[in-house]
C-alpha positions as CSV (number, residue, x, y, z in Angstrom):
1,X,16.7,31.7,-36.6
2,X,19.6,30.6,-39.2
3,X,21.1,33.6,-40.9
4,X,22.7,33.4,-44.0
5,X,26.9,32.9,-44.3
6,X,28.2,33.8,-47.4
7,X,31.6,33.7,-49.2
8,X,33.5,36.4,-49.8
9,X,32.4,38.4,-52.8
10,X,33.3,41.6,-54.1
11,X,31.6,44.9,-52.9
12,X,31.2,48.9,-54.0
13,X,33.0,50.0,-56.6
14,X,35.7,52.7,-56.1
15,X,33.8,55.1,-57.3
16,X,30.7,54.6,-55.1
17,X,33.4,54.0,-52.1
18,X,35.0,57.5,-53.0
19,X,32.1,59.4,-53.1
20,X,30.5,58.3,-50.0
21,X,34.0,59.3,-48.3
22,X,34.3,62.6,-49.4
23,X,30.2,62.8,-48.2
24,X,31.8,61.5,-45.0
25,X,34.0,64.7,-44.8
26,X,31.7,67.2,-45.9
27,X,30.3,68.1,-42.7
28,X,30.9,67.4,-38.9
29,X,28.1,65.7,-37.4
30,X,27.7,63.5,-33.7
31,X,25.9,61.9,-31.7
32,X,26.3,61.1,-27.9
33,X,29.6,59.7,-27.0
34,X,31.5,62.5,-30.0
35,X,33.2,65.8,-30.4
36,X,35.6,67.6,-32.0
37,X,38.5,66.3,-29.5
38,X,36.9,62.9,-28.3
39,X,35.3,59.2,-28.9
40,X,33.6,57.6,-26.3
41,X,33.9,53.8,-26.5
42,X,32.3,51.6,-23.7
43,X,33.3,47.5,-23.2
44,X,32.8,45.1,-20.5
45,X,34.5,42.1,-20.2
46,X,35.3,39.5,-17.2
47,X,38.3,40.8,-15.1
48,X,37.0,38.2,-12.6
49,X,34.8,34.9,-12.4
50,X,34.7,31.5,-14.2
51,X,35.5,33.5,-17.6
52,X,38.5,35.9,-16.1
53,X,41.4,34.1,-18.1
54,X,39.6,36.2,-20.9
55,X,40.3,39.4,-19.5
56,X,43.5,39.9,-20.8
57,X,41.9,41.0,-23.7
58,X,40.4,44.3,-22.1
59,X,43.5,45.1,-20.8
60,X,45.2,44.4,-24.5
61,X,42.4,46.7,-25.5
62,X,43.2,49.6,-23.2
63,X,46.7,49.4,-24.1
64,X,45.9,49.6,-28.1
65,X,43.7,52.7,-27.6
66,X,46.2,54.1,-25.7
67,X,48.4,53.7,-28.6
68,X,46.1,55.3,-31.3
69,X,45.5,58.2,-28.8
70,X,49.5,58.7,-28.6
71,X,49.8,58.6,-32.6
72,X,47.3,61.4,-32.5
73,X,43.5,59.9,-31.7
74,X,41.3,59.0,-35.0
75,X,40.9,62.1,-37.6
76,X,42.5,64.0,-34.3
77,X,40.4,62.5,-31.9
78,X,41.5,60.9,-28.6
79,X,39.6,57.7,-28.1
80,X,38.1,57.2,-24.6
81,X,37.9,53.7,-24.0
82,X,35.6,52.4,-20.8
83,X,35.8,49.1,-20.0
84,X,34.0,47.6,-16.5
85,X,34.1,44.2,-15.1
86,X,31.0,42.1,-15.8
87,X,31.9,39.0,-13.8
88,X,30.8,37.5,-17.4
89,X,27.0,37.5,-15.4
90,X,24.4,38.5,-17.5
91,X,22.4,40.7,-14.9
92,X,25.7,42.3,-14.1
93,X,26.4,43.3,-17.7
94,X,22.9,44.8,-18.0
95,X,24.0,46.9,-14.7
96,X,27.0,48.2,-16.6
97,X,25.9,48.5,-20.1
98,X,22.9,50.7,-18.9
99,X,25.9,52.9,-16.9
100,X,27.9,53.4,-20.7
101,X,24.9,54.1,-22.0
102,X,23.2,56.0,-20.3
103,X,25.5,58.3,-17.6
104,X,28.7,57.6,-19.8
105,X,26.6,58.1,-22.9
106,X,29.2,56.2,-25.3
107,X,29.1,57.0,-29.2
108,X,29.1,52.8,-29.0
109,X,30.1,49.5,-27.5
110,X,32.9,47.4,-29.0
111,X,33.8,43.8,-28.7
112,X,31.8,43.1,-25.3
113,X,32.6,39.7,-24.5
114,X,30.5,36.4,-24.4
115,X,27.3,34.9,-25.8
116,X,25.0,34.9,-22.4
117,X,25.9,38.6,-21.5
118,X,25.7,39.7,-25.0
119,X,22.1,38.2,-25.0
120,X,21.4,39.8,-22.0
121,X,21.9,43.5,-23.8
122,X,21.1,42.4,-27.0
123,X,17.6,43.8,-27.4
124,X,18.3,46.8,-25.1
125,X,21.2,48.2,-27.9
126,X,19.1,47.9,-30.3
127,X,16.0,49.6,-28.6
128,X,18.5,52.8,-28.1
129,X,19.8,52.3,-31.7
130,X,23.6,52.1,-30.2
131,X,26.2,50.3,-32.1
132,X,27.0,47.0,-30.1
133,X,30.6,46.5,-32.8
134,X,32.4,43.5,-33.1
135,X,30.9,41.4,-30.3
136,X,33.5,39.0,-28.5
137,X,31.2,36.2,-29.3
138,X,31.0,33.5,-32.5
139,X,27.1,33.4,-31.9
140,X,25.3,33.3,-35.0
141,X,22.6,35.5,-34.1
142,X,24.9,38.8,-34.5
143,X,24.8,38.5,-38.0
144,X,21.2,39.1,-38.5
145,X,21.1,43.0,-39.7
146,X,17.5,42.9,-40.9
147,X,15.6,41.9,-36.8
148,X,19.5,43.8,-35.0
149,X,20.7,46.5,-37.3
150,X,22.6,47.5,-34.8
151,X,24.7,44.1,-33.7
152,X,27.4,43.0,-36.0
153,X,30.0,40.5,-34.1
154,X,33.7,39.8,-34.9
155,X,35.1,35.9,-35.3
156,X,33.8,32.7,-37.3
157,X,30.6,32.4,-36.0
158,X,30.4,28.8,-33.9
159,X,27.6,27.4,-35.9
160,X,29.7,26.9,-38.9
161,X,33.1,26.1,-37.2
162,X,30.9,23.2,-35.6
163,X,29.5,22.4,-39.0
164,X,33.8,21.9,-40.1
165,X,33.8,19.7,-37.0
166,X,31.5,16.8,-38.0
167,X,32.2,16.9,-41.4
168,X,35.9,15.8,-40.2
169,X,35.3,13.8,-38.0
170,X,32.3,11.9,-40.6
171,X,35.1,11.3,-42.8
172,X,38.1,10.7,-40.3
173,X,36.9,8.7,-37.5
174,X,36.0,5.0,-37.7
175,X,32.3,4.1,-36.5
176,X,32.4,7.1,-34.3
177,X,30.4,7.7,-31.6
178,X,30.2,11.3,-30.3
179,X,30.5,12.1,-26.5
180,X,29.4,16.1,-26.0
181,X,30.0,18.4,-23.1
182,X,28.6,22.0,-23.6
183,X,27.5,25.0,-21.6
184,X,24.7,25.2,-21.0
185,X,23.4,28.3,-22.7
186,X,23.1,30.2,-26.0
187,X,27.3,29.6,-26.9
188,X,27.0,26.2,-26.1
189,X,23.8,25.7,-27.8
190,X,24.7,27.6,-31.3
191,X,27.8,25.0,-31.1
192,X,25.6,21.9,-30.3
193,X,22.9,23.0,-33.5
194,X,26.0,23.3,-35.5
195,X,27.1,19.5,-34.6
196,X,23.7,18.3,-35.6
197,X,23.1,20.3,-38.8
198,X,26.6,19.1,-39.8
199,X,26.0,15.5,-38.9
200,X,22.9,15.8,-41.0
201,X,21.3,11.5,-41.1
202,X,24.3,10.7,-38.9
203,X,23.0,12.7,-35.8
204,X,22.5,9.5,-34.4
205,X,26.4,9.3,-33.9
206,X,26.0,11.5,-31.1
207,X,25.5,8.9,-28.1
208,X,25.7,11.3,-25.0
209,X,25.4,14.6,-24.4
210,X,26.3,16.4,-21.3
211,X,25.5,19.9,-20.0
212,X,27.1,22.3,-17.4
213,X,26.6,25.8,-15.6
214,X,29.1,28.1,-15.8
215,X,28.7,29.0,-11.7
216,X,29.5,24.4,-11.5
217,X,32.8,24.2,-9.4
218,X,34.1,21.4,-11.7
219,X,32.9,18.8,-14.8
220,X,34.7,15.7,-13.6
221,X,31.5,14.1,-13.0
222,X,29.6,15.1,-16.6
223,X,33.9,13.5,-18.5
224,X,33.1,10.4,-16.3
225,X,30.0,10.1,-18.0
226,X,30.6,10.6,-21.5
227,X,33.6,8.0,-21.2
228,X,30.8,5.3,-19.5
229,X,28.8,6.2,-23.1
230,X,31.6,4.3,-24.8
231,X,32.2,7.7,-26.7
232,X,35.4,7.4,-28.6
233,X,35.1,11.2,-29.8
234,X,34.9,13.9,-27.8
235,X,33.4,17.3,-28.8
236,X,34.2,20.1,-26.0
237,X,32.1,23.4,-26.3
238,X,33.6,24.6,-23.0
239,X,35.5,27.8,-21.8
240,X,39.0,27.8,-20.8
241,X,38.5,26.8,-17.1
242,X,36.4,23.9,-17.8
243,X,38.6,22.5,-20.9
244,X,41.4,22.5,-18.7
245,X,39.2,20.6,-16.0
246,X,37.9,18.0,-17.8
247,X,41.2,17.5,-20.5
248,X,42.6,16.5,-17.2
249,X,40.2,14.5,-16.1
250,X,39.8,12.4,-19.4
251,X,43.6,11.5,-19.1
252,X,43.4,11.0,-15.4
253,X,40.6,7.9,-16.0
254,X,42.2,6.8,-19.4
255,X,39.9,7.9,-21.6
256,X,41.5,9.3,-25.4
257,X,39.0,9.5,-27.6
258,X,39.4,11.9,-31.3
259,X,38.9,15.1,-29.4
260,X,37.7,18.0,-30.8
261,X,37.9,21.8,-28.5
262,X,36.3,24.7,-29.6
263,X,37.9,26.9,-30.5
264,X,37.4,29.4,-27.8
265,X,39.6,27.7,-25.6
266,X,42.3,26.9,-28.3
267,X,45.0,29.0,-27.2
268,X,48.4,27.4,-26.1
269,X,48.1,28.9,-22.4
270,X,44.6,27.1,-22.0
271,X,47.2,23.7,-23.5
272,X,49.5,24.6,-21.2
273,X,47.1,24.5,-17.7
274,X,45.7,21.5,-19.3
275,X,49.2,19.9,-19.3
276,X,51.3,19.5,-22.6
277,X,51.6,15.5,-22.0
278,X,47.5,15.6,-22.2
279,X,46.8,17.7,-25.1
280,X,48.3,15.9,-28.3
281,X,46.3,15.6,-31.1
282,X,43.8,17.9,-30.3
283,X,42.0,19.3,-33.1
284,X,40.6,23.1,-33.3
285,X,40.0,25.2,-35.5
286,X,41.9,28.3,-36.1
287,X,41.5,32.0,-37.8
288,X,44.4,34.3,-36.0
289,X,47.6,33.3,-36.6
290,X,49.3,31.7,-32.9
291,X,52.6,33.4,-31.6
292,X,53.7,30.2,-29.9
293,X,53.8,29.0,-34.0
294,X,57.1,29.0,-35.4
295,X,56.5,29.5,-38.8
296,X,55.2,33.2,-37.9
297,X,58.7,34.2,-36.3
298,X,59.8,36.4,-39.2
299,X,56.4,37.3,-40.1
300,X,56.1,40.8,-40.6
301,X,52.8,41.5,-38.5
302,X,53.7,39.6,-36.0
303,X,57.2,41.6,-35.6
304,X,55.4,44.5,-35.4
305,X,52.8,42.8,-32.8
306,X,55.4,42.0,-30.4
307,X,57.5,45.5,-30.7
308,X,53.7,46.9,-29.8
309,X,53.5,44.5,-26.9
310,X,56.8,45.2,-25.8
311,X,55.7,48.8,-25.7
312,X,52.6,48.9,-24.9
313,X,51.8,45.2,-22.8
314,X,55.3,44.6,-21.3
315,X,54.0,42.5,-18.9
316,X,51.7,40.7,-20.9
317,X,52.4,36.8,-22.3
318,X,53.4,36.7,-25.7
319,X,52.5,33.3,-26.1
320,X,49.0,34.0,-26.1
321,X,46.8,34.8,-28.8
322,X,44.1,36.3,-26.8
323,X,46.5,39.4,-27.1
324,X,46.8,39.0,-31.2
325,X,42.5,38.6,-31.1
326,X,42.5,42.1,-29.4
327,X,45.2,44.0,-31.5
328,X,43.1,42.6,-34.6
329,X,40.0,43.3,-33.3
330,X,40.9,47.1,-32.4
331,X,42.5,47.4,-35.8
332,X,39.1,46.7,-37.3
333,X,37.1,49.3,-35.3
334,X,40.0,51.9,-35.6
335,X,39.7,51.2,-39.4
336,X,35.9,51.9,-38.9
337,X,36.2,55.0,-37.2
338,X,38.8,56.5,-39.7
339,X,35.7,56.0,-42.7
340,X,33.4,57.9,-40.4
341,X,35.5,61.2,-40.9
342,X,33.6,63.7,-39.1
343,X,30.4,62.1,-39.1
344,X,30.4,60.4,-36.0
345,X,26.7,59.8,-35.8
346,X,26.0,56.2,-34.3
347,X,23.6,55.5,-38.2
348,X,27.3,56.5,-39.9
349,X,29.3,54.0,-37.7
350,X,26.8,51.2,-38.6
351,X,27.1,51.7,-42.1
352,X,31.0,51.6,-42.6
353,X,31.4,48.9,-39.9
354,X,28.6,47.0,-43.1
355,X,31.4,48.4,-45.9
356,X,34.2,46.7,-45.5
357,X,35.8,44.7,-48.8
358,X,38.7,42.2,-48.4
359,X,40.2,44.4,-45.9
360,X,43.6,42.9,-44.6
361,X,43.5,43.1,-40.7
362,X,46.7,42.2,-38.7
363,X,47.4,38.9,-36.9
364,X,44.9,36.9,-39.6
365,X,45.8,34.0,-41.0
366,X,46.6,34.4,-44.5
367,X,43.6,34.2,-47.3
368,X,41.7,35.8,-44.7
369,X,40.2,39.0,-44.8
370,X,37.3,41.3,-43.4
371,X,34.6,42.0,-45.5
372,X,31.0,43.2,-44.3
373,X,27.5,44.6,-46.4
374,X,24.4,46.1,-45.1
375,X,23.1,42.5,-45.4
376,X,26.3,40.9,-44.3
377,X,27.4,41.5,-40.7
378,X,30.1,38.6,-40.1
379,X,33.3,40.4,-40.7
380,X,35.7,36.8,-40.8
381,X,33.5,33.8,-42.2
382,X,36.8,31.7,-42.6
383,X,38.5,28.7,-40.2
384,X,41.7,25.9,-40.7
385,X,42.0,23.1,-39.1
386,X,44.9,22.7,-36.5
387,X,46.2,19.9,-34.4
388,X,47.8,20.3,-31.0
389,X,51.8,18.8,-31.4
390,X,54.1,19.1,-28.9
391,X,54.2,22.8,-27.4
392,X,51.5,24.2,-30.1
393,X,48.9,24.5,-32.8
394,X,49.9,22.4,-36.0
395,X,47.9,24.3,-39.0
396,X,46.9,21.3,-41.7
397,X,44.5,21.5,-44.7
398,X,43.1,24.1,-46.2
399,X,41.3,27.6,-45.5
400,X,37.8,27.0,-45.4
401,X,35.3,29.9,-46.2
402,X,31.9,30.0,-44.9
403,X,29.6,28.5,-47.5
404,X,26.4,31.0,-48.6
405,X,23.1,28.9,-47.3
């Protein structure tokens, strides 16, 4: 089902926004998961397994709630944050979803990470009506409020960043002929649709397609194929390990076609295992603003993001913007938690998570902001293009907001 993507428009007015805070205050209400002194928060992510580069962003999570908790909690609440290892399996994120919601009994989930364990839990969250907030997943199926009120994810969602993708390379490459390798599931899938719709009566420009399983060892075989195709542009929908697999490989057998990487595996540490020397000219698409980028060296958020990491995440690698995703993400659902004022019920959450208007959220890129509605559940609808140059991301063009359709 296509859900509708919007551009940003402008929301409540003061008045309305006023009065529903003060009702917000008015009386203390909770459900499972809140008290007077406490928020229970429950996460998986992939500590280990195929997806475990990604797990940095739990432990950047941990380390930010920690921080609220030491400024004094939300509305003088300490925020307890659980977060279990999923392996990034589906069955095994059922197994520990079922555990936060049922013997942990969270107020909600936040930012659970990937599109085939988020599938996997999909329908249960919304069976218990628990708030599953600000997914760690560019599906577009979490926008869909009316059939999962109780969903909402996070980033661009992949359909439309894929949609950016053909339309550049329509009017950039020559005669092209498009070589795909995906995962093969629902994230690789949304990004595939997204390809198509955008190619629109030049679909036929895609001349092989290639699929692979997440549990594969390697992909060398499926880049050997798509380079026999006679491809001359490559369109990865892969995850870190496997980017850095088969960018290797396509150098290794002389293949360097226009090459286009999702931009879940964009950031400079995934370059980096890939090799610097077989990176150039990559184009992604970016919404977070990269620390390894120069041009953010005096920028004021980002100053502040690296005193927090040099606090909070000493140990942690500044150069990469998995940890900016996570301090942005837990800025939004602090933000969310502050409108609930003492009515922490899990239908209050809901609704201010869907009230947000052009709210500026740390380590964007600027012209992007955060703004949700009841019938609106994609928080950032907004990419720009960036090329891979030497030792990082080279932003060009414009930023591109998600056309209504």
């Amino acid at each position: 089902m296509k859900t509708n993507r919007r551009t940003f428009v402008g929301g409540l007015s003061a008045a309305a926004m006023l009065s529903g805070s003060r009702a917000a205050f008015a009386q203390k209400k909770y459900d499972d998961g809140a008290t007077d002194k406490e928020i229970k928060i429950g996460h998986t992510n992939p500590y280990s397994g195929p997806a475990s580069s990604y797990g940095v962003i739990g432990k950047a999570e941990e380390a930010y709630w920690k921080s609220v908790n030491d400024r004094g909690g939300v509305n003088g609440r300490m925020i307890k944050f659980i977060t279990l290892d999923d392996n990034y399996s589906p069955p095994k994120t059922v197994e520990c979803i079922r555990q936060l919601v049922e013997q942990d009994k969270v107020l909600c989930t936040f930012n659970t990470l990937g599109t085939p364990t988020n599938t996997a839990i999909h329908k249960y969250m919304n069976q218990k009506k628990v708030p599953m907030l600000f997914v760690a997943t560019g599906a577009s199926k979490w926008g869909n409020p009316k059939e999962f009120p109780w969903t909402m994810g996070y980033q661009p969602d992949y359909h439309t960043e894929a949609v950016i993708y053909a339309k550049h390379i329509l009017a950039n490459v020559k005669d092209a002929k498009i070589g795909v390798l995906m995962q093969n599931d629902d994230y690789g899938k949304d990004y595939y649709e997204g390809l198509r719709d955008g190619l629109g009566k030049d679909v036929d420009k895609i001349v092989k397609q290639v699929t692979y399983e997440v549990t594969d060892p390697t992909v060398e075989s499926q880049v050997i194929q798509l380079k026999d195709s006679g491809a001359n542009v490559f369109f990865n929908i892969s995850i870190p390990k496997f980017t850095a697999q088969s960018t290797r490989k396509a150098m290794e057998i002389g293949w360097k076609p226009a090459y286009y990487l999702n931009n879940v595996a964009g950031q400079v540490t995934t370059m980096k295992t890939a090799g610097f020397e077989n990176v150039q000219g990559i184009i992604t698409a970016a919404w977070l603003k990269d620390p390894t980028d120069k041009q953010w060296s005096d920028d004021p958020e980002i100053k502040t993001w690296r005193e927090w990491m040099a606090k909070y995440v000493p140990n942690g690698n500044v150069e990469d913007v998995n940890y900016i995703y996570a301090y942005s993400v837990c800025f939004l659902m602090e933000q969310t938690l502050k409108k609930c004022g003492d009515n922490l019920t899990r239908e209050n959450l809901m609704r201010q998570a869907a009230n947000h208007q052009k709210l500026r959220v740390p380590g964007l890129l600027p012209g992007i902001t955060v703004s949700t509605s009841p019938t609106d559940f994609y928080p950032v609808q907004a990419l720009q293009l960036q090329r891979f140059k030497g030792e990082t991301w080279d932003l060009f063009g414009e930023v591109m907001h998600a056309e209504s359709s």
